[in-house]
VMD Tcl script that builds the backbone (N, CA, C; Angstrom):
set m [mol new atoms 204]
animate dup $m
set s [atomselect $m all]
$s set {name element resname resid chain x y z} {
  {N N UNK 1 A 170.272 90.523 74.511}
  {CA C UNK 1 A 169.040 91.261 74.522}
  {C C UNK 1 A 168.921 91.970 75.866}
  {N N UNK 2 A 168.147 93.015 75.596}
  {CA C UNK 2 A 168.296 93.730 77.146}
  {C C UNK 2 A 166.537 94.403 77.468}
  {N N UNK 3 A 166.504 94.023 78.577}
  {CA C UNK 3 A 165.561 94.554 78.567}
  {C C UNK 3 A 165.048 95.229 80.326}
  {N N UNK 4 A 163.780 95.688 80.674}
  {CA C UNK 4 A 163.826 96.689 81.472}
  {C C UNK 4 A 163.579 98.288 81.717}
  {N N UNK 5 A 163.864 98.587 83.071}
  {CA C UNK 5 A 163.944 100.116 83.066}
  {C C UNK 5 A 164.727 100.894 82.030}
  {N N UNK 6 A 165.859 100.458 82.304}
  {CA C UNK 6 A 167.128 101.128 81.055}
  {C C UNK 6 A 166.520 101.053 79.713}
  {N N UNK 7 A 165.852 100.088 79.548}
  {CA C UNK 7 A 165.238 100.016 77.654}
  {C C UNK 7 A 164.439 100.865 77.378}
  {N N UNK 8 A 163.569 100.875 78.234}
  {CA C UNK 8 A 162.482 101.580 78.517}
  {C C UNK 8 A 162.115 103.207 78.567}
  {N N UNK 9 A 163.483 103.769 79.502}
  {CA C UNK 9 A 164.138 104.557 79.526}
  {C C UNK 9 A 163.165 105.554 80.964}
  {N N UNK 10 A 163.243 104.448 81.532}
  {CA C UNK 10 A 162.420 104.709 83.032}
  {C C UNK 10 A 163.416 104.645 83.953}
  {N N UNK 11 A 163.971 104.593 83.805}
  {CA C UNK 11 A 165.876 104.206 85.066}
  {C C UNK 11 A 165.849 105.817 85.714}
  {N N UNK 12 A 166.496 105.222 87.016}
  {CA C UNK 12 A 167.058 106.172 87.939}
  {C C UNK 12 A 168.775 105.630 87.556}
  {N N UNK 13 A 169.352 106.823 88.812}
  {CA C UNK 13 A 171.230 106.243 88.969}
  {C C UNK 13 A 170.807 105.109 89.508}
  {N N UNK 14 A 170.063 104.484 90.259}
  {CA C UNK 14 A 170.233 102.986 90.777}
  {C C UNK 14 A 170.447 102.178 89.889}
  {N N UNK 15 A 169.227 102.123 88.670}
  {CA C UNK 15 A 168.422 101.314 88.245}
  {C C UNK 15 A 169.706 100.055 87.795}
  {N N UNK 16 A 169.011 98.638 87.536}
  {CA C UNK 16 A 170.231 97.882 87.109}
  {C C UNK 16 A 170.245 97.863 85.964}
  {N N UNK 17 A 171.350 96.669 85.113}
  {CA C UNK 17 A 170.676 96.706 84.162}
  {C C UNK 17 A 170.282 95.203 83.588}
  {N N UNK 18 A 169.469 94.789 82.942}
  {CA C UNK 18 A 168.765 93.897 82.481}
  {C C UNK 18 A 169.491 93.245 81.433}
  {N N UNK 19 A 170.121 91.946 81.124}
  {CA C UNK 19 A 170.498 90.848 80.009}
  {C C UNK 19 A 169.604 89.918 80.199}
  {N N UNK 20 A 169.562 89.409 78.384}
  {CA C UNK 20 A 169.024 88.215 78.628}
  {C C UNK 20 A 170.465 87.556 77.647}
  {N N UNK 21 A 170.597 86.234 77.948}
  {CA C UNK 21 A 171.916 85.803 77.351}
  {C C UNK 21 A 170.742 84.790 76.260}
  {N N UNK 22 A 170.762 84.406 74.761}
  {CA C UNK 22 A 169.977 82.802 74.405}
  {C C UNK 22 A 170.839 82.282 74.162}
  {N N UNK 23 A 170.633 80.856 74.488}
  {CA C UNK 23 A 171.682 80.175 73.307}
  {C C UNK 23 A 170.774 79.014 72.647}
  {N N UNK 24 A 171.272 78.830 71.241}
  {CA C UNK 24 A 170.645 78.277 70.233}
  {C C UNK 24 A 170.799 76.592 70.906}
  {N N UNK 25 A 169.186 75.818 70.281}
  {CA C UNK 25 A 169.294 74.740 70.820}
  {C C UNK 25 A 170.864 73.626 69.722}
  {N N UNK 26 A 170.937 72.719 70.270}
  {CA C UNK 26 A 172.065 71.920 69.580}
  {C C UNK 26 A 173.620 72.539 69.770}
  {N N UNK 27 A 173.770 73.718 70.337}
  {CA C UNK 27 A 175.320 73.845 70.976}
  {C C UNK 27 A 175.937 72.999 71.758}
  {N N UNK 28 A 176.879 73.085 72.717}
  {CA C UNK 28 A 177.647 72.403 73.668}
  {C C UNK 28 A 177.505 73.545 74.834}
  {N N UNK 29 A 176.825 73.072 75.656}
  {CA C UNK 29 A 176.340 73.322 76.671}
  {C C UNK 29 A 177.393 73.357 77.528}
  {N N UNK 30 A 178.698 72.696 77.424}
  {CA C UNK 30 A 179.905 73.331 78.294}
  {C C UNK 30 A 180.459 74.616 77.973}
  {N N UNK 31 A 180.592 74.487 76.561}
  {CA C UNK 31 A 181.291 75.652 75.468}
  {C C UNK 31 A 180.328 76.537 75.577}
  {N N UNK 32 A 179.534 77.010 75.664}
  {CA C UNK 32 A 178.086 78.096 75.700}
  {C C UNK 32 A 178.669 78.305 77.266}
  {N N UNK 33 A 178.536 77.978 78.481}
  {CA C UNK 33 A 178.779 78.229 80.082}
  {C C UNK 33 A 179.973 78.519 79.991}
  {N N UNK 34 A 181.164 78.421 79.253}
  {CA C UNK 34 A 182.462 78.579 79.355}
  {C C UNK 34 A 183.069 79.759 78.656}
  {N N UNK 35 A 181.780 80.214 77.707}
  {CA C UNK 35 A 182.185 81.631 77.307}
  {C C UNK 35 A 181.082 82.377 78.160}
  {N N UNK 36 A 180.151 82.423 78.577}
  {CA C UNK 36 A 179.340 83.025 79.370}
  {C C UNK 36 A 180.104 83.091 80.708}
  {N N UNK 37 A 180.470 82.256 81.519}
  {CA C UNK 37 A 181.579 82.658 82.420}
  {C C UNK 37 A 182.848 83.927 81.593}
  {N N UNK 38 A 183.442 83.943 80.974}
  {CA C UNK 38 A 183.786 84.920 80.728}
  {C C UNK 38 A 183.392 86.159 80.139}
  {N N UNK 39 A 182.405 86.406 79.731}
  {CA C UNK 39 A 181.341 87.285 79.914}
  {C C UNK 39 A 180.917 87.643 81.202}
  {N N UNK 40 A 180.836 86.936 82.157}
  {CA C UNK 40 A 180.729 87.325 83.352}
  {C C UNK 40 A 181.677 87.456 84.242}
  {N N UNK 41 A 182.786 87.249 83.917}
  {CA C UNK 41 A 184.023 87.625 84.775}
  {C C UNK 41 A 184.515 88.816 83.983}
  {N N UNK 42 A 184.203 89.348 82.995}
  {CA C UNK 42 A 184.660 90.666 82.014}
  {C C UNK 42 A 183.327 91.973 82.738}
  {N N UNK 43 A 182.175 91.523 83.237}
  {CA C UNK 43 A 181.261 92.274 83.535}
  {C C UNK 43 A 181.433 92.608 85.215}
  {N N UNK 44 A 182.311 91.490 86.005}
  {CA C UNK 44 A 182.528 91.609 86.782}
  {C C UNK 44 A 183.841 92.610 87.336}
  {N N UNK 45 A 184.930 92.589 86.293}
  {CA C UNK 45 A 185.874 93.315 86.781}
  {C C UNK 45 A 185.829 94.362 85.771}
  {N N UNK 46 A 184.670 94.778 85.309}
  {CA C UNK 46 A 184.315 96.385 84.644}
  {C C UNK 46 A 184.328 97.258 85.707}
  {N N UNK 47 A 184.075 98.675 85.185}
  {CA C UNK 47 A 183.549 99.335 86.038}
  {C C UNK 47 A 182.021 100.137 86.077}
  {N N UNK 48 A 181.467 99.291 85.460}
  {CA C UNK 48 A 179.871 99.497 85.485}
  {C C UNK 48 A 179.893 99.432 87.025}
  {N N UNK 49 A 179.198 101.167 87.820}
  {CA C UNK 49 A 178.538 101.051 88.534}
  {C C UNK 49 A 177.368 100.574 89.135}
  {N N UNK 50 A 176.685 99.728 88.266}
  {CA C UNK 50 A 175.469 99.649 88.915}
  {C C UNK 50 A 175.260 97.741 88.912}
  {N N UNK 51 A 174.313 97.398 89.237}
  {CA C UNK 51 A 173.930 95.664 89.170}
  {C C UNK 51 A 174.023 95.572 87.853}
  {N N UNK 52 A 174.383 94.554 87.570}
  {CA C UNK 52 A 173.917 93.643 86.146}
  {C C UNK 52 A 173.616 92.395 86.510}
  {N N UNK 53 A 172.331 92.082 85.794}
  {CA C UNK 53 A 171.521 90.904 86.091}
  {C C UNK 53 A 171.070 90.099 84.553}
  {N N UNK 54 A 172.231 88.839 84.580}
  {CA C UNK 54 A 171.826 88.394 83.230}
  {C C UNK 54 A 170.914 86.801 83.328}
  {N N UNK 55 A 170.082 86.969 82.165}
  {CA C UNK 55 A 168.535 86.066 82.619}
  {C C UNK 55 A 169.541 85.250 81.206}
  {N N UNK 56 A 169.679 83.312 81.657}
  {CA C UNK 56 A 170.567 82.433 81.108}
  {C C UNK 56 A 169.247 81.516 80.339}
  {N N UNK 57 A 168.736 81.828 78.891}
  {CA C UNK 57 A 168.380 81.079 78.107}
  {C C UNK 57 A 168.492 79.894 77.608}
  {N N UNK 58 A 168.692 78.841 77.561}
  {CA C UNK 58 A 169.402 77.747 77.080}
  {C C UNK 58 A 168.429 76.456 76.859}
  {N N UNK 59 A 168.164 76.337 75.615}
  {CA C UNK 59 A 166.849 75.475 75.433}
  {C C UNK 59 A 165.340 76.215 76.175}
  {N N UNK 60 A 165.364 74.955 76.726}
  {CA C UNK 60 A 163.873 75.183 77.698}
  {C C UNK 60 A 164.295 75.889 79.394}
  {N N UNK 61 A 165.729 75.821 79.635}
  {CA C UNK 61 A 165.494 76.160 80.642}
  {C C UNK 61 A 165.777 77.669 80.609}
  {N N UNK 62 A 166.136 78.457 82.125}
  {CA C UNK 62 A 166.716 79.659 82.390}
  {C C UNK 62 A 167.277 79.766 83.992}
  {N N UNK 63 A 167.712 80.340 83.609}
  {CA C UNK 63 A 168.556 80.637 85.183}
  {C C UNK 63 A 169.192 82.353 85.403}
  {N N UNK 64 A 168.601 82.427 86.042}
  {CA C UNK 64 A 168.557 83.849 86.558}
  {C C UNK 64 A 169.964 84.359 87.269}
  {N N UNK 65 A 171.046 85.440 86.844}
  {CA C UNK 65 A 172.208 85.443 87.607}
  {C C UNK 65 A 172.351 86.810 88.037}
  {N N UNK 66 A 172.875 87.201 88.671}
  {CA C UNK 66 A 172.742 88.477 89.963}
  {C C UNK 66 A 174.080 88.800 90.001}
  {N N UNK 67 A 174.358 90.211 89.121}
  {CA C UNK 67 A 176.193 90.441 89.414}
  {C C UNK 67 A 175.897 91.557 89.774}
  {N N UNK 68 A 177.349 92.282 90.271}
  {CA C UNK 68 A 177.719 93.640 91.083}
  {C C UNK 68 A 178.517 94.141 90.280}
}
mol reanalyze $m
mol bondsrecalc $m
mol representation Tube
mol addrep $m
């Protein structure tokens, strides 16, 4: 899910862009982080110029992650 300036369609060249990752309750919480790490090592050696910032759903919690 994405959301933000870019959705919105309020973005400058800066602007970043906005993920939200969910994951469904009752998965494996290693296996869910272990493909999301590669999701984030595939976003990392892209060449998207700008930030990507993906917001980590998982049950009740979230965790906020900050890429270049």
């Amino acid at each position: 899910m994405q959301y933000g300036r870019r959705v919105k369609g309020l973005n400058h060249d800066t602007s970043d862009l906005d993920l939200v990752v969910h994951f469904t309750p009752g998965q494996d919480r290693n296996i869910d982080y272990e493909q999301l790490s590669v999701f984030i090592e595939q976003l990392s050696n892209s060449d998207i110029p700008i930030f990507v910032y993906v917001l980590v759903h998982h049950f009740n919690e979230i965790d906020r992650l900050s890429l270049s």
